[in-house]
N, C-alpha and C positions, 0 to 999 in steps of 0.2 A: 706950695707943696710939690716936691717932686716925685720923678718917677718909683725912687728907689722906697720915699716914704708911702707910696701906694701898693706897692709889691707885699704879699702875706709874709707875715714871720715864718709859716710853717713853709713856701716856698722854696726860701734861701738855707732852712735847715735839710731839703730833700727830702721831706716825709711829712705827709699831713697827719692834722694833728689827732684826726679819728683815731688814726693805727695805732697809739698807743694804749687806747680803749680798748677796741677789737680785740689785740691781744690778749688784754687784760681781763676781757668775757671769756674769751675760748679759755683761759688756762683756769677761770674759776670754774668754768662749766665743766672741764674734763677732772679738775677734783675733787668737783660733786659726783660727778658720773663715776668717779674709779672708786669715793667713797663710799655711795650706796653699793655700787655691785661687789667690791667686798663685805659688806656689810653682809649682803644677803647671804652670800658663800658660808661665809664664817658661823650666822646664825644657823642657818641649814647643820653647819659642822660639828657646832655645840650640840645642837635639838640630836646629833645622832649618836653623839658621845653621852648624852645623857640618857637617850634610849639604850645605848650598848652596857652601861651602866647598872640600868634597872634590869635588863635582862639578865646580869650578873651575879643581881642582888649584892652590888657591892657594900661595902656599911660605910658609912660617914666618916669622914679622914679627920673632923674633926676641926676646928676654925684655925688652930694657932699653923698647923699646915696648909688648911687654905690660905691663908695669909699670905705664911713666908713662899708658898708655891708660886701666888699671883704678883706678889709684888718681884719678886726676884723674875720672874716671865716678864713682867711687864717693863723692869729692867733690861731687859735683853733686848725685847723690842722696840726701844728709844732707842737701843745703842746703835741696834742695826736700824732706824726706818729709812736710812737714805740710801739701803740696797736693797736687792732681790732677796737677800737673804731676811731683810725684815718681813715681808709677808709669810713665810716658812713662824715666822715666829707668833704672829698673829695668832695663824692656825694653832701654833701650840700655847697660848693662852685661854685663846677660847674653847679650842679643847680640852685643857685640864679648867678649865670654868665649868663645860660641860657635863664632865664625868664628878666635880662636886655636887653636880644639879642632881644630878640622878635619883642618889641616896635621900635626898631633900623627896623629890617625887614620888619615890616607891611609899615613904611615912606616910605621905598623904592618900595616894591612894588603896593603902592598906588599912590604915589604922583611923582615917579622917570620914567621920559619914558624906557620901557625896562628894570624895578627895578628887577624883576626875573629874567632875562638873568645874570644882573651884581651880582645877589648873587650866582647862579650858576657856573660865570667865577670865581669870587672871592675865592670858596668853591673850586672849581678844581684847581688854580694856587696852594694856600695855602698846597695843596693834596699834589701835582708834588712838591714843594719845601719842606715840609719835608720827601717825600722819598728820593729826593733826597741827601739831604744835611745827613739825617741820614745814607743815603745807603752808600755816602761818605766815613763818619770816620768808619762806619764796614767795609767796605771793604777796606779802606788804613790801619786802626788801627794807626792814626795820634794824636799825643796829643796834644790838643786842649787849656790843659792851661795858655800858654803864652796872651790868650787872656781875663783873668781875671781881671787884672788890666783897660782894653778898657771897656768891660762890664758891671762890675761896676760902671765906672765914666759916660756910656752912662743911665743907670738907674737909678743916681739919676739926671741925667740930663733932662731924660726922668715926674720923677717926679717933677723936677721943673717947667715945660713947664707946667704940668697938674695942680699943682697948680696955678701960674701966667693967666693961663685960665680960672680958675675959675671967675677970677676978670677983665681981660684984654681981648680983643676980638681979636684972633691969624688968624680970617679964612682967613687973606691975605696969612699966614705963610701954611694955611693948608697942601697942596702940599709939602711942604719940609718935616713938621714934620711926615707926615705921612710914606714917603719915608722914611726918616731918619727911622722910626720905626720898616719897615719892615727890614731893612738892620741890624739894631740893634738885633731884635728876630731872625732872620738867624743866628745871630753870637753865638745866646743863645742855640740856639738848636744845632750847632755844639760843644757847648761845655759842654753842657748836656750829649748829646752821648758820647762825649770821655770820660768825668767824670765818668759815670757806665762803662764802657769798659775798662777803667785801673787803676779803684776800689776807684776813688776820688769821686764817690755818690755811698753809700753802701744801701739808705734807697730809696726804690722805690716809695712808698707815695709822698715823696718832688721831687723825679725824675719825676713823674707824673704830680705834679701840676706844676711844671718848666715848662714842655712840652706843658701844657695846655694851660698855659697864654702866650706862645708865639704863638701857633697856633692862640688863639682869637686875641691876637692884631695884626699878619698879617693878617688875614680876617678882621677885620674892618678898620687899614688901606689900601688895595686893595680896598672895596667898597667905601672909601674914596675915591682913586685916580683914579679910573675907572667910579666914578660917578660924575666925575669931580669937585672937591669940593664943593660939596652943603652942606647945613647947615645941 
C-alpha cells in the first residue's frame, strides 16, 4: 500500500469532511431560529389585530372572504418568500387572519357563558401542544416525513368539508370535524419541525406561515369543542 493510498480522501479534496455537516447544522439552526422568532412577531401581531378588531366591534366578514382574503395573501406570500418583501406579507396575512379572529372572540365572550375562560383554555392547550409536540422532534430528531402522503390527503379533505359547508349545514358533524382538525394540524406541525430540522424546508417565511395556520386552526377548533358546539 502506498503513500498516496494512505493519504484521507477528504485531504486531497481540501476540506474535511465534518464541514459539510457544520454547515449543514448552522444553516438548519438559523431556520429554526428566524422561524420561531417570526413566528412569535407575527402571533403577537394577529393577537393585536384581533384585539383592535373587538375593540371595534367589527362583525364577521363572513367565510367565503375569509377565504378568498387568505388564500389570495397566502398567494402572495409564496410568490414573494425569497425576498424581504415576503415578510411584509406574512405580516399581512396574519394580520387579516387576526382581524377575522376578532369577530369570532367578541361572540364568545358576549354571548358564550364563560366565553373568556374558554378562550383563555383554548389559547393555553393550543400553547402546551405546540411546545410539546415541537419539543418532541427537537429533542428525538425523528423524521417525520412518512406522514406526507396522510397530510396531504387530510387537507384536501379538510378543504372539501369547508367548501361543502359553505352550502350544506355540517353543525351536527361539528364535534368530529373539529377534532379531526386539531389531530390533523398536530400532525402538520410535527412535520413542519422535522422538515426545517433535516433540511426538507429550507425557507422560514413558508415554515412560518405552515406553523401559523395550524396554531389558528387548533385554537378555533378547541373553542369549537369546549364551547360545546355552538354556532
Amino acid at each position: 500500500m502506498n503513500d498516496r493510498q494512505l493519504r484521507p480522501v477528504q485531504a486531497s479534496r481540501g476540506i474535511p469532511s465534518y464541514e459539510g455537516s457544520r454547515e449543514s447544522a448552522l444553516s438548519t439552526n438559523r431556520v429554526l431560529r428566524n422561524t420561531y422568532m417570526l413566528l412569535s412577531a407575527t402571533l403577537l401581531f394577529s393577537a393585536a389585530m384581533a384585539g383592535l378588531a373587538m375593540a371595534m366591534d367589527m362583525p364577521y366578514l363572513g367565510p367565503i372572504v375569509t377565504l378568498v382574503g387568505y388564500f389570495g395573501l397566502l398567494f402572495l406570500t409564496y410568490r414573494l418568500r425569497n425576498s424581504a418583501a415576503g415578510i411584509a406579507a406574512v405580516f399581512a396575512l396574519t394580520g387579516f387572519m387576526g382581524l377575522t379572529l376578532g369577530p369570532i372572540l367578541s361572540m364568545y365572550v358576549q354571548s358564550v357563558p364563560n366565553g373568556g375562560q374558554l378562550i383563555m383554555t383554548s389559547l393555553g392547550i393550543t400553547g402546551l401542544l405546540f411546545a410539546g409536540l415541537s419539543g418532541y422532534v427537537l429533542k428525538t430528531g425523528r423524521d417525520m416525513s412518512f406522514m406526507t402522503g396522510f397530510l396531504t390527503v387530510g387537507m384536501f379533505g379538510l378543504l372539501g368539508v369547508i367548501v361543502v359547508g359553505l352550502f350544506v349545514d355540517l353543525s351536527a358533524f361539528q364535534m368530529v370535524i373539529s377534532a379531526a382538525i386539531v389531530l390533523l394540524m398536530a400532525g402538520c406541525i410535527l412535520h413542519e419541525t422535522s422538515a426545517i430540522i433535516h433540511g426538507g424546508q429550507t425557507n422560514y417565511i413558508l415554515a412560518t406561515i405552515s406553523l401559523y395556520v395550524s396554531l389558528y386552526n387548533i385554537f378555533i377548533s378547541l373553542l369549537s369543542l369546549l364551547g360545546g358546539n355552538r354556532d
